[in-house]
PDB file as gemmi writes it, atoms N, CA and C in Angstrom:
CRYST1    1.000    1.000    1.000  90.00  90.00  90.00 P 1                      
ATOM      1  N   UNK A   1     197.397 123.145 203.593  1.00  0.00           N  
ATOM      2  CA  UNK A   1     196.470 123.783 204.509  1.00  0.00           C  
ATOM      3  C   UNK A   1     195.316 124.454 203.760  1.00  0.00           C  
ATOM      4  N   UNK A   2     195.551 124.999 202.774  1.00  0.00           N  
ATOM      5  CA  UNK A   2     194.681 125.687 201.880  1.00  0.00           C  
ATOM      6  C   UNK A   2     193.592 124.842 201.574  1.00  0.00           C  
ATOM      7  N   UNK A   3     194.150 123.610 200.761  1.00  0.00           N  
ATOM      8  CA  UNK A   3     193.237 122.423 200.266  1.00  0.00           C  
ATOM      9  C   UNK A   3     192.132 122.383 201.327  1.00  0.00           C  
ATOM     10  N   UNK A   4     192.928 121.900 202.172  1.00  0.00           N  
ATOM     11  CA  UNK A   4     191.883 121.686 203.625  1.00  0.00           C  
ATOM     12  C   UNK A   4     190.972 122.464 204.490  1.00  0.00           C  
ATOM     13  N   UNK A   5     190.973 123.752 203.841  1.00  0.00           N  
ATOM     14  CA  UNK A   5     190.099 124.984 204.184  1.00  0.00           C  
ATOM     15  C   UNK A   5     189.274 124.593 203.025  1.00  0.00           C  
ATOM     16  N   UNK A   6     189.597 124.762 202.153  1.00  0.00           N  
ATOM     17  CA  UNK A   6     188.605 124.420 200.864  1.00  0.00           C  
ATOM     18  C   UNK A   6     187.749 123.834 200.709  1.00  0.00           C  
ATOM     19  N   UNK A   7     187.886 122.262 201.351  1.00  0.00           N  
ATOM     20  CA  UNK A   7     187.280 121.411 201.432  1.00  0.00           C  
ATOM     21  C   UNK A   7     186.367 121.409 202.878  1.00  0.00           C  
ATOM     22  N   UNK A   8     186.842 122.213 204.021  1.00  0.00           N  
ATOM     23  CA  UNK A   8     185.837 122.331 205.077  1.00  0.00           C  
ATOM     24  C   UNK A   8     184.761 123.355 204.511  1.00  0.00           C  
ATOM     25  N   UNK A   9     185.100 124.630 204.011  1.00  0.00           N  
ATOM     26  CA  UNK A   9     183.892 125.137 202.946  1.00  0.00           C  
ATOM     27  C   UNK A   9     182.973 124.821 202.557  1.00  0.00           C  
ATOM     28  N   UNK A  10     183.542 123.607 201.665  1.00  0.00           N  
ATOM     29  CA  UNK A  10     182.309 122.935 200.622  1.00  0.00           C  
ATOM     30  C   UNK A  10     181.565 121.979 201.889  1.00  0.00           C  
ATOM     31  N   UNK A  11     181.841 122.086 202.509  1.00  0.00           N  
ATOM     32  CA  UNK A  11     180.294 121.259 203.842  1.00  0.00           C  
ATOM     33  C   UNK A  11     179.116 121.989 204.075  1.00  0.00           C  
ATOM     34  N   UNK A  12     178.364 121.603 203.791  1.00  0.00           N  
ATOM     35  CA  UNK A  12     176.512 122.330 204.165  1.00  0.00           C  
ATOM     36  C   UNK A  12     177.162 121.993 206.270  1.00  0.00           C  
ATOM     37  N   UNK A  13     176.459 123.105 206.751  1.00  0.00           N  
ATOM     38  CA  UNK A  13     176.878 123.529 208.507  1.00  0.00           C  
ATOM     39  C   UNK A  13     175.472 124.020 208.774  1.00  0.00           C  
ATOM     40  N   UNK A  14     175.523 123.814 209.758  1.00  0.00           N  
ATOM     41  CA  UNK A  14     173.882 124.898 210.775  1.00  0.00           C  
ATOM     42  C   UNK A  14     174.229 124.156 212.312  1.00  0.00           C  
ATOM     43  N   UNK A  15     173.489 124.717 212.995  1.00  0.00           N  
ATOM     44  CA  UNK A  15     173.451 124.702 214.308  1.00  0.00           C  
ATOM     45  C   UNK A  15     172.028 124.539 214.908  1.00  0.00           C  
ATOM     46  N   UNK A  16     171.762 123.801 216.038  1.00  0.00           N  
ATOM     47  CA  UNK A  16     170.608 123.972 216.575  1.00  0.00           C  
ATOM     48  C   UNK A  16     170.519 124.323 218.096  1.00  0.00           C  
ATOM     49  N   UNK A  17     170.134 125.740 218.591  1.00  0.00           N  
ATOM     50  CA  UNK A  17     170.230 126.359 219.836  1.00  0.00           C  
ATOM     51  C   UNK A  17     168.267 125.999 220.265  1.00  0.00           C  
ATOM     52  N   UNK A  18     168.702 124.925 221.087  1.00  0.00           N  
ATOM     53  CA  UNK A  18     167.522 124.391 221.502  1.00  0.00           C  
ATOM     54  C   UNK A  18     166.877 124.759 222.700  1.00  0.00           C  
ATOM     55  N   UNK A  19     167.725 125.737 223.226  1.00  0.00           N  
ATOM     56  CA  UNK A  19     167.454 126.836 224.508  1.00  0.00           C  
ATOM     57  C   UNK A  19     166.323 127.640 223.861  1.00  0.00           C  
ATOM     58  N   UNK A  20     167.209 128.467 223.066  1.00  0.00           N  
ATOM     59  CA  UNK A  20     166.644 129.425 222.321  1.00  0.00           C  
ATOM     60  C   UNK A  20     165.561 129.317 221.487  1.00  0.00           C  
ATOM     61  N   UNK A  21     165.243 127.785 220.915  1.00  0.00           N  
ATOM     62  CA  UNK A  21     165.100 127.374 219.844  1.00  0.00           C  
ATOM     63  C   UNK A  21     165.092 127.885 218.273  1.00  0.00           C  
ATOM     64  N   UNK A  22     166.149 127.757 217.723  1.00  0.00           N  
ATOM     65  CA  UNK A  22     166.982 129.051 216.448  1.00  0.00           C  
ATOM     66  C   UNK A  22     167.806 127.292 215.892  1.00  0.00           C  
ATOM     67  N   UNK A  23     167.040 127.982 214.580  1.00  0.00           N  
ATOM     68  CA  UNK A  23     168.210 126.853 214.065  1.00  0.00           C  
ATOM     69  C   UNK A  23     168.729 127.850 213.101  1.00  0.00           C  
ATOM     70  N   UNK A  24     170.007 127.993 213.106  1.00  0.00           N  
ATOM     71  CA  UNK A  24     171.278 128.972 212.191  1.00  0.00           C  
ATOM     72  C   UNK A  24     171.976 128.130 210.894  1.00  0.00           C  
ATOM     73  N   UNK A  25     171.480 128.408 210.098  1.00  0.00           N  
ATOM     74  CA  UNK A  25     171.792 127.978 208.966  1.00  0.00           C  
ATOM     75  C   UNK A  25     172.852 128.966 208.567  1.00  0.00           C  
ATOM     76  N   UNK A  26     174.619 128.141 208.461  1.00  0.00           N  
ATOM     77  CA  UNK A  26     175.280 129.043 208.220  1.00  0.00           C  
ATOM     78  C   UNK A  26     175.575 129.718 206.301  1.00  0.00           C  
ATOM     79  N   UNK A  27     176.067 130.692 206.765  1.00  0.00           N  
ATOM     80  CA  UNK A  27     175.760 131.364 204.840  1.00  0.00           C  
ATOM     81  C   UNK A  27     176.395 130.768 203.968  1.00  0.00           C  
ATOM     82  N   UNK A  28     177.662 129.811 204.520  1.00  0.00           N  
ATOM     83  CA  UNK A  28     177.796 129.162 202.884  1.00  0.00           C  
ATOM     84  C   UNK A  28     176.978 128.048 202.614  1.00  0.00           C  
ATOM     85  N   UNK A  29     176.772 127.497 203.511  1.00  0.00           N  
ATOM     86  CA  UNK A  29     175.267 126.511 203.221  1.00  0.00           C  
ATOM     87  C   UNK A  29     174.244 126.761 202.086  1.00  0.00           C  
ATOM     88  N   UNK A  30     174.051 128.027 202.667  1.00  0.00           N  
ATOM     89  CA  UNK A  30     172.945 128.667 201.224  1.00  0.00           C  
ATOM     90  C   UNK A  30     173.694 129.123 200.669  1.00  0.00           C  
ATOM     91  N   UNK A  31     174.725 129.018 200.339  1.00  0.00           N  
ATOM     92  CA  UNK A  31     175.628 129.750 198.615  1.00  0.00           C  
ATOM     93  C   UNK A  31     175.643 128.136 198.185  1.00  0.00           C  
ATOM     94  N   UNK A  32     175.960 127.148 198.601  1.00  0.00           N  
ATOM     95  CA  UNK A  32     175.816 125.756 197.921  1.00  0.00           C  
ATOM     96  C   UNK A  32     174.679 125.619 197.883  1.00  0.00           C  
ATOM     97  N   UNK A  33     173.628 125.549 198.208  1.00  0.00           N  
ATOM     98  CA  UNK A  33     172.577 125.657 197.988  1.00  0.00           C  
ATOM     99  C   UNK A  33     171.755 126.682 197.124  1.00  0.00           C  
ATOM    100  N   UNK A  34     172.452 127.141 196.168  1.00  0.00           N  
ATOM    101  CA  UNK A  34     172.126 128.362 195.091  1.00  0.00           C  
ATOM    102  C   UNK A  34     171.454 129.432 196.231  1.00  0.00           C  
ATOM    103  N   UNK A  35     171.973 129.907 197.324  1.00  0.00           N  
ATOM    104  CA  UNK A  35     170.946 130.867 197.531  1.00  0.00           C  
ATOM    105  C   UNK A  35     169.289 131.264 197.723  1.00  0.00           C  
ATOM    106  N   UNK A  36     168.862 129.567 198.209  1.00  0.00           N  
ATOM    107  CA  UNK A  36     166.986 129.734 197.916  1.00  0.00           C  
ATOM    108  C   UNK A  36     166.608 130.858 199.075  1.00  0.00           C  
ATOM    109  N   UNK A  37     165.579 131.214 198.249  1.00  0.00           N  
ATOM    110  CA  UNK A  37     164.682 132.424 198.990  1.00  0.00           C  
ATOM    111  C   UNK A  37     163.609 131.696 200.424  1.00  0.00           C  
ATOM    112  N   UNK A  38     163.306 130.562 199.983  1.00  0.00           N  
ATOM    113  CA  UNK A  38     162.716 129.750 200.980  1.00  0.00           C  
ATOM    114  C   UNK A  38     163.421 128.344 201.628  1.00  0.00           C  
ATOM    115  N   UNK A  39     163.049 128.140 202.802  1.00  0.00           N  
ATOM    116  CA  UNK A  39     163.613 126.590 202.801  1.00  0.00           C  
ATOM    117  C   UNK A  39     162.365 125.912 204.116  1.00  0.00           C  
ATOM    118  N   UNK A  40     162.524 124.708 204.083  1.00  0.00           N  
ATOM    119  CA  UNK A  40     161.729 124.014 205.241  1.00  0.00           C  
ATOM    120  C   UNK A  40     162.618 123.262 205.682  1.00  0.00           C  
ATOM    121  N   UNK A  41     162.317 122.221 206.959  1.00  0.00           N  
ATOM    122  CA  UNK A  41     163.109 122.209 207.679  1.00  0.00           C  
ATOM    123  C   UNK A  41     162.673 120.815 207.824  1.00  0.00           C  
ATOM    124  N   UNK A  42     163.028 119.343 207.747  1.00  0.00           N  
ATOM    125  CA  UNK A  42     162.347 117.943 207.777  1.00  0.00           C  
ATOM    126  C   UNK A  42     163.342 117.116 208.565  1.00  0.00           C  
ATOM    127  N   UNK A  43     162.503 116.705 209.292  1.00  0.00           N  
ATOM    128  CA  UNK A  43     163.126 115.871 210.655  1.00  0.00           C  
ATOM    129  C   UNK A  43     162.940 114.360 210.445  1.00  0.00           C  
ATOM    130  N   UNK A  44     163.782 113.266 210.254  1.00  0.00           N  
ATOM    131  CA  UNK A  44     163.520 111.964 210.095  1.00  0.00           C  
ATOM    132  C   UNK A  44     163.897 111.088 211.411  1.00  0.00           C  
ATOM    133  N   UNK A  45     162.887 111.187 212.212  1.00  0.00           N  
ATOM    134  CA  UNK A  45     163.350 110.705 213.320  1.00  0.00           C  
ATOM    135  C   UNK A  45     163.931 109.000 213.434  1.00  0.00           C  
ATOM    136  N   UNK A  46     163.743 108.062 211.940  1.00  0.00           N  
ATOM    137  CA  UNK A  46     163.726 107.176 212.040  1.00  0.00           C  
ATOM    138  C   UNK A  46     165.694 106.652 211.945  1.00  0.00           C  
ATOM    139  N   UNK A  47     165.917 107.833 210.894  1.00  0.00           N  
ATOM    140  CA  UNK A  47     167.046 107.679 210.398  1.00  0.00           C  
ATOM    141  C   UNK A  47     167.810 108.515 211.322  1.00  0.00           C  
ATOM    142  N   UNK A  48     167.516 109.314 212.037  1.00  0.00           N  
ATOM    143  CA  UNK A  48     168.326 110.401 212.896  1.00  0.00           C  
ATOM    144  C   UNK A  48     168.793 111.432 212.225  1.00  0.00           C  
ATOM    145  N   UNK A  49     167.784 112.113 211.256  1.00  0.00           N  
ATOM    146  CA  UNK A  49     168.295 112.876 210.568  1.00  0.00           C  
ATOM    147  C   UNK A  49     167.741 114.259 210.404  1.00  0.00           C  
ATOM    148  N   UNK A  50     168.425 115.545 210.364  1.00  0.00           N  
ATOM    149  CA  UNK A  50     167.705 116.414 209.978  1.00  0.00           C  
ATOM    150  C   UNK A  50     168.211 117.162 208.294  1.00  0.00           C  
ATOM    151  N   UNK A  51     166.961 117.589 207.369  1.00  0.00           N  
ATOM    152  CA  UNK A  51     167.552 118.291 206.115  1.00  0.00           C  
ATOM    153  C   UNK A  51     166.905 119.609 206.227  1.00  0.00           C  
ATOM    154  N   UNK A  52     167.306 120.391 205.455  1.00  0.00           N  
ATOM    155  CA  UNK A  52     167.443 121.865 205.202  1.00  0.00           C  
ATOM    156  C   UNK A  52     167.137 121.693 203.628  1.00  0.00           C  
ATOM    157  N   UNK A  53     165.425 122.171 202.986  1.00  0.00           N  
ATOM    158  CA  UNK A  53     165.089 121.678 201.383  1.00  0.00           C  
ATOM    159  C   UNK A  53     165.006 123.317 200.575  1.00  0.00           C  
ATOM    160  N   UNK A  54     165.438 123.466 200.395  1.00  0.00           N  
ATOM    161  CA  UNK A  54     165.214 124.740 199.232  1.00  0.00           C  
ATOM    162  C   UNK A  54     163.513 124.547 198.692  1.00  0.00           C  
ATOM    163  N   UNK A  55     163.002 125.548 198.676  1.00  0.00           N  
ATOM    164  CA  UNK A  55     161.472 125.094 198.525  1.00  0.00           C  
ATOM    165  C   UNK A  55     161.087 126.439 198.107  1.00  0.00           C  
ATOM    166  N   UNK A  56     159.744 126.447 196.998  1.00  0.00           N  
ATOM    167  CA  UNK A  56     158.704 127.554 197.139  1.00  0.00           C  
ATOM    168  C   UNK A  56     158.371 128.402 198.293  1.00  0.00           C  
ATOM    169  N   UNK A  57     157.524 129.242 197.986  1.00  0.00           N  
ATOM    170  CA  UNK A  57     156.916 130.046 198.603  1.00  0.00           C  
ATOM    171  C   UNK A  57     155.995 129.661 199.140  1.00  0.00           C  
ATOM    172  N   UNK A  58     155.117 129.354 198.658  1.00  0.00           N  
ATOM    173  CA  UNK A  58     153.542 128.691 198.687  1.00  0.00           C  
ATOM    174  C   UNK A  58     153.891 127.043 199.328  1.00  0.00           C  
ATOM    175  N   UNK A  59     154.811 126.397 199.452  1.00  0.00           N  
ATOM    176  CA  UNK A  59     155.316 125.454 200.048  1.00  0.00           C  
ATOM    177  C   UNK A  59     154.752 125.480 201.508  1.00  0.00           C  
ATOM    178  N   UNK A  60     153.891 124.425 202.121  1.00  0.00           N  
ATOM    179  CA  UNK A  60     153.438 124.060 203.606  1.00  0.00           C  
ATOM    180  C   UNK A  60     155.053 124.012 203.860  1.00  0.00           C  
ATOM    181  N   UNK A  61     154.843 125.033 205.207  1.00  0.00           N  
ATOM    182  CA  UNK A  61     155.717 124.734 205.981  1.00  0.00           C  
ATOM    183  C   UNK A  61     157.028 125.568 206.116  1.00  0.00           C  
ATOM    184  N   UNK A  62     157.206 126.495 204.553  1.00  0.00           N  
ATOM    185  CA  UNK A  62     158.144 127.347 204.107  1.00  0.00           C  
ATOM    186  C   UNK A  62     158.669 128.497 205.065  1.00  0.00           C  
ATOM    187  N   UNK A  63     160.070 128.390 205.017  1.00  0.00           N  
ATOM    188  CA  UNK A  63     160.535 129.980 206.028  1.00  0.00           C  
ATOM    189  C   UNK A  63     160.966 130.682 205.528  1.00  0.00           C  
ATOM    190  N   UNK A  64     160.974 131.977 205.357  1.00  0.00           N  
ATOM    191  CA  UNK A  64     161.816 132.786 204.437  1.00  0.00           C  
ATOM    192  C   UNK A  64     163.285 132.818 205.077  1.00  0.00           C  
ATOM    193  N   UNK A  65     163.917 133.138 204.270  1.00  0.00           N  
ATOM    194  CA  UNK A  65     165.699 133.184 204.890  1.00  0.00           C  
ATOM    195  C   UNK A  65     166.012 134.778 204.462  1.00  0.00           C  
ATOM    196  N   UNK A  66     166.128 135.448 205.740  1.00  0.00           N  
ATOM    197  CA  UNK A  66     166.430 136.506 205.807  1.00  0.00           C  
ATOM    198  C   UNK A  66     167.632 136.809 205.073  1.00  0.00           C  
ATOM    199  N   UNK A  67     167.501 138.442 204.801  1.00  0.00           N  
ATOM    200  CA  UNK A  67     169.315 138.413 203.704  1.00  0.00           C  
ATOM    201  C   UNK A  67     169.652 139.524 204.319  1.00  0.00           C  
ATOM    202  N   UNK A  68     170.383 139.088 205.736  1.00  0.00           N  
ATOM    203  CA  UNK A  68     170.794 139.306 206.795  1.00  0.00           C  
ATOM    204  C   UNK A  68     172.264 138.147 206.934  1.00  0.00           C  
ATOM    205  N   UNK A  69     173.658 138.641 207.988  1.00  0.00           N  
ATOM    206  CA  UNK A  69     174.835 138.241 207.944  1.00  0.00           C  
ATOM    207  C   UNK A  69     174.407 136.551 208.511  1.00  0.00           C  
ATOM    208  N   UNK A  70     173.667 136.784 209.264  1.00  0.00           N  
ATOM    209  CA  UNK A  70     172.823 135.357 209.902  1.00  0.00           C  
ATOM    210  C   UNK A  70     171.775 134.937 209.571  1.00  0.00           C  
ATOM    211  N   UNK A  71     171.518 133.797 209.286  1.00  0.00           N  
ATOM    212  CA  UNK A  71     170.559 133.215 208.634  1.00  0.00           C  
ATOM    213  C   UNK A  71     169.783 132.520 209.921  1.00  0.00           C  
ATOM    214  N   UNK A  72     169.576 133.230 210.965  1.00  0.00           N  
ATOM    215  CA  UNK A  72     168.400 132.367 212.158  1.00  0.00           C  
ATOM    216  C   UNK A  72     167.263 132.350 211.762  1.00  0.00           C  
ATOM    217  N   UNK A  73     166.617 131.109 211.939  1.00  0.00           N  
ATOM    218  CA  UNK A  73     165.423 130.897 211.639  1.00  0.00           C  
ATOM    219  C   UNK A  73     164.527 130.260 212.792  1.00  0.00           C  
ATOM    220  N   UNK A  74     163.505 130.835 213.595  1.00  0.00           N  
ATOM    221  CA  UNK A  74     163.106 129.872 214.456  1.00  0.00           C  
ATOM    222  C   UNK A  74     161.624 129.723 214.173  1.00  0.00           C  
ATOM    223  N   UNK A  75     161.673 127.993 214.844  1.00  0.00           N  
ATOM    224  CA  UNK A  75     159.719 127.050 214.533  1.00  0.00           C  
ATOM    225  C   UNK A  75     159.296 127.038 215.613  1.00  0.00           C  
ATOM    226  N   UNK A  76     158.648 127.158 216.081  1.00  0.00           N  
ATOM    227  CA  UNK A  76     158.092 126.543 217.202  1.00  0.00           C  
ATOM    228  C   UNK A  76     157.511 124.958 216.806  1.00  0.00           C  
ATOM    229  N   UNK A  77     157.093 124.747 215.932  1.00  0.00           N  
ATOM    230  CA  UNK A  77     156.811 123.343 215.314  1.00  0.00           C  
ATOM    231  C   UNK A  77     157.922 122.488 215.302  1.00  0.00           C  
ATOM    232  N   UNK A  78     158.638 123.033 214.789  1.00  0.00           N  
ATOM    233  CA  UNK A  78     160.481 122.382 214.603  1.00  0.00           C  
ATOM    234  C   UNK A  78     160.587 121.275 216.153  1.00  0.00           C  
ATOM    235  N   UNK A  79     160.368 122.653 217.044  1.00  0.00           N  
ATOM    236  CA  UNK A  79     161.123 122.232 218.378  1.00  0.00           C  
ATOM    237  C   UNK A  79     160.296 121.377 219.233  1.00  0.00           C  
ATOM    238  N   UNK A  80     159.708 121.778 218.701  1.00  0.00           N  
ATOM    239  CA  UNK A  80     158.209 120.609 219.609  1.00  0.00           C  
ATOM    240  C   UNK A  80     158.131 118.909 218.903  1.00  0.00           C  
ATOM    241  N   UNK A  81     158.377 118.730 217.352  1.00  0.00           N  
ATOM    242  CA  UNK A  81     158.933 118.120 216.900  1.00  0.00           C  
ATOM    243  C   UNK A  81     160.147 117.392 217.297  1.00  0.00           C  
ATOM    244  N   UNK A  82     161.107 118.029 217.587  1.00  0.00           N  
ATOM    245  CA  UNK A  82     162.824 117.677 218.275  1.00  0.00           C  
ATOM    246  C   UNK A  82     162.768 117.189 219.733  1.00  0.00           C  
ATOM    247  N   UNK A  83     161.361 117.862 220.100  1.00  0.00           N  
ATOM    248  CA  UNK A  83     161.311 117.421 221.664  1.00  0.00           C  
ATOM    249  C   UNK A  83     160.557 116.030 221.952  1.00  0.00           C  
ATOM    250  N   UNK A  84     159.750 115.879 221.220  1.00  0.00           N  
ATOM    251  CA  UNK A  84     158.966 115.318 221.183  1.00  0.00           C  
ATOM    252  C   UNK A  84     159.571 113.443 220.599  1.00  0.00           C  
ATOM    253  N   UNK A  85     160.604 113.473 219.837  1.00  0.00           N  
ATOM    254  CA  UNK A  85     161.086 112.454 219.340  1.00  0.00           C  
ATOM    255  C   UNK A  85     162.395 111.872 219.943  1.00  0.00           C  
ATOM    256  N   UNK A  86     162.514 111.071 219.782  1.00  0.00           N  
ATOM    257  CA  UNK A  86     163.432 110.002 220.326  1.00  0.00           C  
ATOM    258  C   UNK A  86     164.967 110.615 219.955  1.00  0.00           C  
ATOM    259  N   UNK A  87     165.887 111.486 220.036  1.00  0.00           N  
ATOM    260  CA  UNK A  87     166.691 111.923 219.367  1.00  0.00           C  
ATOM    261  C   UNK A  87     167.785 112.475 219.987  1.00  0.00           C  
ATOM    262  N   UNK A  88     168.040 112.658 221.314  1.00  0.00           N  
ATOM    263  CA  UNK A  88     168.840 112.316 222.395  1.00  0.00           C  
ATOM    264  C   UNK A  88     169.537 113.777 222.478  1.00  0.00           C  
ATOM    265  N   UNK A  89     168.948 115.099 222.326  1.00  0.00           N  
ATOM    266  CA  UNK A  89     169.095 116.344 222.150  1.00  0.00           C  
ATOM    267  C   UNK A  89     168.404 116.830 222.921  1.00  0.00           C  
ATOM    268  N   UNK A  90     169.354 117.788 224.517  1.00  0.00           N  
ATOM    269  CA  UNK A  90     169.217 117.801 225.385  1.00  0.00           C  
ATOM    270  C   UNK A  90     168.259 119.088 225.257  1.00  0.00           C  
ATOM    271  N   UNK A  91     167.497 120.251 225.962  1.00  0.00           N  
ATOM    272  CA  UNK A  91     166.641 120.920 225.684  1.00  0.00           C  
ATOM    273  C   UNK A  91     167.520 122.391 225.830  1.00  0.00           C  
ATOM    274  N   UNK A  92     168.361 122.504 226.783  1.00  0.00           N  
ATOM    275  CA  UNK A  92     169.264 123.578 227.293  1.00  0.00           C  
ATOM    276  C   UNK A  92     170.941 123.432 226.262  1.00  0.00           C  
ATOM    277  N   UNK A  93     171.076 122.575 225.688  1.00  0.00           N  
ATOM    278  CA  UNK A  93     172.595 122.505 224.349  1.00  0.00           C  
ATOM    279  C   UNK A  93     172.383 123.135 223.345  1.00  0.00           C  
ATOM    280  N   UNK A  94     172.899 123.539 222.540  1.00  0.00           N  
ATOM    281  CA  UNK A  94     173.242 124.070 221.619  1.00  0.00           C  
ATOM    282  C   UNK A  94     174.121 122.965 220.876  1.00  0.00           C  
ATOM    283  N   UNK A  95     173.743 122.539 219.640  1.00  0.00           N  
ATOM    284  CA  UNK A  95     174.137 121.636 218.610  1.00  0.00           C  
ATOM    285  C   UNK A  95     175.377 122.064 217.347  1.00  0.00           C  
ATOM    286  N   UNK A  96     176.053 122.034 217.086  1.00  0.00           N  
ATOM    287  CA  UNK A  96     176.653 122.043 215.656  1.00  0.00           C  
ATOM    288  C   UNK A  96     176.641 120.789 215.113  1.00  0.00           C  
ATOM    289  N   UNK A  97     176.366 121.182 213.459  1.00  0.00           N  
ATOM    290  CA  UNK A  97     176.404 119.739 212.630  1.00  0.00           C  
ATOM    291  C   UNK A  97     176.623 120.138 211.119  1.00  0.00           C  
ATOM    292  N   UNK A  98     177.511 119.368 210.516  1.00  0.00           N  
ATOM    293  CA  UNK A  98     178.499 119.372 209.473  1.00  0.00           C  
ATOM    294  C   UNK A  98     177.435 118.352 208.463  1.00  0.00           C  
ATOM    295  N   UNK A  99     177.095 118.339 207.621  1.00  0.00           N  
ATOM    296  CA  UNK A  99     176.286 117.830 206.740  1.00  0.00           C  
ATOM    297  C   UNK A  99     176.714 117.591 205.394  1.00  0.00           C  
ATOM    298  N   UNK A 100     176.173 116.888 204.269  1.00  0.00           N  
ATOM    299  CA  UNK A 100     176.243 116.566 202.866  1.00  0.00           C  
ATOM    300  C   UNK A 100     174.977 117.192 201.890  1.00  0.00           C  
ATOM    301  N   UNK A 101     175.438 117.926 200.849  1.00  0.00           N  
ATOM    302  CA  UNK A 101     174.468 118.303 199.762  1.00  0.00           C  
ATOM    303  C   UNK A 101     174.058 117.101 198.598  1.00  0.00           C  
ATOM    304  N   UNK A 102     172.864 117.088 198.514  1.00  0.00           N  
ATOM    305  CA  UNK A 102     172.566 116.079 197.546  1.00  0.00           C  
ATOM    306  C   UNK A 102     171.475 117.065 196.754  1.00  0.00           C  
ATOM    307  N   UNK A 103     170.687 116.009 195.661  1.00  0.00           N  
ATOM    308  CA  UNK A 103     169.590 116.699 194.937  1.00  0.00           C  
ATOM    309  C   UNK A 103     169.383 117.404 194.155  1.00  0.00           C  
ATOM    310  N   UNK A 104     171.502 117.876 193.710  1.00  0.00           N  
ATOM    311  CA  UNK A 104     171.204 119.452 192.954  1.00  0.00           C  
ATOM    312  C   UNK A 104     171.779 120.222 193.546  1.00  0.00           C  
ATOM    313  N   UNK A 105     172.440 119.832 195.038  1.00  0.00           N  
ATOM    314  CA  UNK A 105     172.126 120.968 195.949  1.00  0.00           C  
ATOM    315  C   UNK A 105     171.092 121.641 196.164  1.00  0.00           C  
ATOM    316  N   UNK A 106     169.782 121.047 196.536  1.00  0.00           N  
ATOM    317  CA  UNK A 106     168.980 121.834 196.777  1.00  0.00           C  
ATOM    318  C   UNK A 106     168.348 121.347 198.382  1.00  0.00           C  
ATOM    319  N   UNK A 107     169.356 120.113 199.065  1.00  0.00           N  
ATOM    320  CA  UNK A 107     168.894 119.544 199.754  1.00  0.00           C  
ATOM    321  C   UNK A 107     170.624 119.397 200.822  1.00  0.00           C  
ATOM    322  N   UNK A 108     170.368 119.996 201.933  1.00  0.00           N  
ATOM    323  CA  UNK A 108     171.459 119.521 202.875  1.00  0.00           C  
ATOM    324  C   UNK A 108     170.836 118.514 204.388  1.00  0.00           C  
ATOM    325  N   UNK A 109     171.664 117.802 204.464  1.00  0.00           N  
ATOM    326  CA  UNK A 109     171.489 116.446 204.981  1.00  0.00           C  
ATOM    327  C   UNK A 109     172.485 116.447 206.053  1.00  0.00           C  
ATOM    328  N   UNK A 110     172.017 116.254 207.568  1.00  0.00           N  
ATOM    329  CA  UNK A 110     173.081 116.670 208.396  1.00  0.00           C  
ATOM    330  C   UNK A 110     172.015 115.322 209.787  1.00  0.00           C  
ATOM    331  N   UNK A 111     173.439 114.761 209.837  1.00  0.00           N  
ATOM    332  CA  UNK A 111     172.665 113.264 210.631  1.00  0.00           C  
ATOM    333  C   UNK A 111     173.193 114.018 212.238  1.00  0.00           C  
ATOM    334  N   UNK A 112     171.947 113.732 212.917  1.00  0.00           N  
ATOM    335  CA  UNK A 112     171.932 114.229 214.054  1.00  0.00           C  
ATOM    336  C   UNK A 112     173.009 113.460 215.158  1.00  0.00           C  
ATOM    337  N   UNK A 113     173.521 111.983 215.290  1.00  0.00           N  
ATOM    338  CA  UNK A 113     174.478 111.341 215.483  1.00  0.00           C  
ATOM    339  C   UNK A 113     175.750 112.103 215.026  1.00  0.00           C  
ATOM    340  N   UNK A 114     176.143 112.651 214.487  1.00  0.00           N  
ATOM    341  CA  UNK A 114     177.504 112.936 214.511  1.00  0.00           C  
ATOM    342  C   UNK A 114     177.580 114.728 214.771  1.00  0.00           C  
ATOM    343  N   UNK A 115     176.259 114.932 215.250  1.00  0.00           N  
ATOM    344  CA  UNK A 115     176.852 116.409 215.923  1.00  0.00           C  
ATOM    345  C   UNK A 115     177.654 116.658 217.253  1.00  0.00           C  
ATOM    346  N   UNK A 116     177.943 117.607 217.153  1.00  0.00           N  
ATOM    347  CA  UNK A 116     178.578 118.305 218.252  1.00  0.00           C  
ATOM    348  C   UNK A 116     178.443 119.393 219.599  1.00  0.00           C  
ATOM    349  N   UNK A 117     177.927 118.783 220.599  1.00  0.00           N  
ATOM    350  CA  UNK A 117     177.254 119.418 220.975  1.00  0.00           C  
ATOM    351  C   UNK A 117     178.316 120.740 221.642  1.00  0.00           C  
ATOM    352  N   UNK A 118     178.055 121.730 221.618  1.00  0.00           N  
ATOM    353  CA  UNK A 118     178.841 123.098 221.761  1.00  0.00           C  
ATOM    354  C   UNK A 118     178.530 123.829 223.278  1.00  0.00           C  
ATOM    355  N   UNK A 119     177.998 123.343 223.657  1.00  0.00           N  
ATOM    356  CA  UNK A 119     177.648 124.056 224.745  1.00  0.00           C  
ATOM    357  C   UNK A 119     176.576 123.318 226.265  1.00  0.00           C  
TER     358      UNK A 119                                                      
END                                                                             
């Protein structure tokens, strides 16, 4: 059982409350992700995918990540983006999605097909 906590851990997680529009990047996400001070937020509508990039400051597009118990972050660009594309994410759900670190970890990768919608 232990193992298997362990290993749900090591998953990059966030959520997308598309009511609200808040995407919650949960905190161990950014502990695998060394902790960046910034991140942006890139939508591949082709692949069905959304990533979470560790990035500069001075970076187009950059959000700061509060160092706060919750990491909410909301775009208005994001969501207009999400709405706007082919991606089958209802406007009033709330999303969870379990993702893969690549890059270094500096990059989490969470395919919009295998979320969960929560609500």
């Amino acid at each position: 059982m232990k193992k298997e906590r362990v290993l749900y851990q090591m998953k990059a997680m966030m959520s997308l409350d598309m009511k609200k529009r808040r995407v919650r990047i949960h905190r161990q996400t950014l502990h695998l992700m060394n902790d960046p001070e910034y991140v942006y937020i890139w939508v591949n509508p082709e692949d069905k995918e959304i990533a979470i990039c560790s990035c500069e400051e001075r970076s187009k597009d950059a959000l700061k990540v509060p160092n706060s118990k919750n990491c909410d972050l909301y775009s208005s660009d994001l969501f207009f983006t999400l709405k706007n594309t082919d991606l089958g994410l209802a406007e009033d759900k709330t999303y969870r999605f379990q993702g893969q670190l690549s890059k270094g970890n500096k990059v989490a990768r969470f395919n919009i097909k295998e979320s969960v919608c929560s609500i």
